[in-house]
C-alpha positions in Angstrom: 52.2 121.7 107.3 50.2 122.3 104.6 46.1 123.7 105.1 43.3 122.2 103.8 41.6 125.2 102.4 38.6 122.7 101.5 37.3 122.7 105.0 36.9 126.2 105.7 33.2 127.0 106.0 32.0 123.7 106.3 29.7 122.5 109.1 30.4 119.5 111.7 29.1 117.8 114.8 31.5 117.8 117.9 32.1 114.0 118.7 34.6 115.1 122.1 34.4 118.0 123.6 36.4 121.2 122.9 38.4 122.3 126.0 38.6 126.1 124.8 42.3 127.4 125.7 42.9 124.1 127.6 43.2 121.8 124.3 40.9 120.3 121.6 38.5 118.3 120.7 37.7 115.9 117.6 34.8 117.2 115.4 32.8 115.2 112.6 33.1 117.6 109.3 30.8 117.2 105.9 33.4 117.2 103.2 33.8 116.5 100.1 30.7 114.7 99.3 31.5 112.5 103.0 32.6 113.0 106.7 35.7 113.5 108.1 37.3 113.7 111.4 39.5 116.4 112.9 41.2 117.5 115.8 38.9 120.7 116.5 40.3 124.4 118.6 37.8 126.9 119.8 38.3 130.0 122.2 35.5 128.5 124.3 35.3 125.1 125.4 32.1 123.2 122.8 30.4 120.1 124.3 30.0 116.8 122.4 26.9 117.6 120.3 27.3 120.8 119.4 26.9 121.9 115.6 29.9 123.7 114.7 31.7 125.6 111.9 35.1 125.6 110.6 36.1 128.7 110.6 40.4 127.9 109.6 42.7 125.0 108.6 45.5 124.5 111.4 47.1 122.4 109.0 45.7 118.6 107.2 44.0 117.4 110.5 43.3 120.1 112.4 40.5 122.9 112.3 39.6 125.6 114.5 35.7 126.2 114.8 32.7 128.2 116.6 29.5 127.1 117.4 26.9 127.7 114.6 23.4 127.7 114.2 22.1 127.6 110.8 19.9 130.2 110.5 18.1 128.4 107.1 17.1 126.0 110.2 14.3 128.6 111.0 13.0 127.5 107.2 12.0 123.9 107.8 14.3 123.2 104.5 17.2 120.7 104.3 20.1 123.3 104.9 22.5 120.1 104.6 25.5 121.9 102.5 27.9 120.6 99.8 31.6 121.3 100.9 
């Protein structure tokens, strides 16, 4: 399947809950000027809430991610990127 190259370094909120090695969970991305859902991976299991980033494409729909902390955050500014 294809990858959606567009994704990769874009920032999300986790909407279910990763299950690390167990499974995955659905993340909320900033996209293309919107939001879009995926099925999210990550080595260790991310609880609903978590800010995350995309770190691959797994193919159209799927995404693997970390945890992130945006480290403009510390500034006070809007850090809301444009992927």
């Amino acid at each position: 399947m294809p990858q959606d190259e567009a994704v990769i370094g874009c920032t999300g909120k986790v909407l279910i809950g990763t299950r690390g090695a167990a499974g995955p969970g659905e993340v909320l991305v900033r996209v293309r000027g919107g939001s879009e859902t995926f099925l999210a991976w990550s080595e260790d299991p991310l609880p609903a809430g978590a800010t995350v980033l995309v770190i691959e494409s797994r193919g159209r729909r799927e995404v693997g991610v970390i945890e992130w902390a945006d480290p403009l955050d510390a500034l006070g500014g809007d850090s809301a990127g444009a992927c």
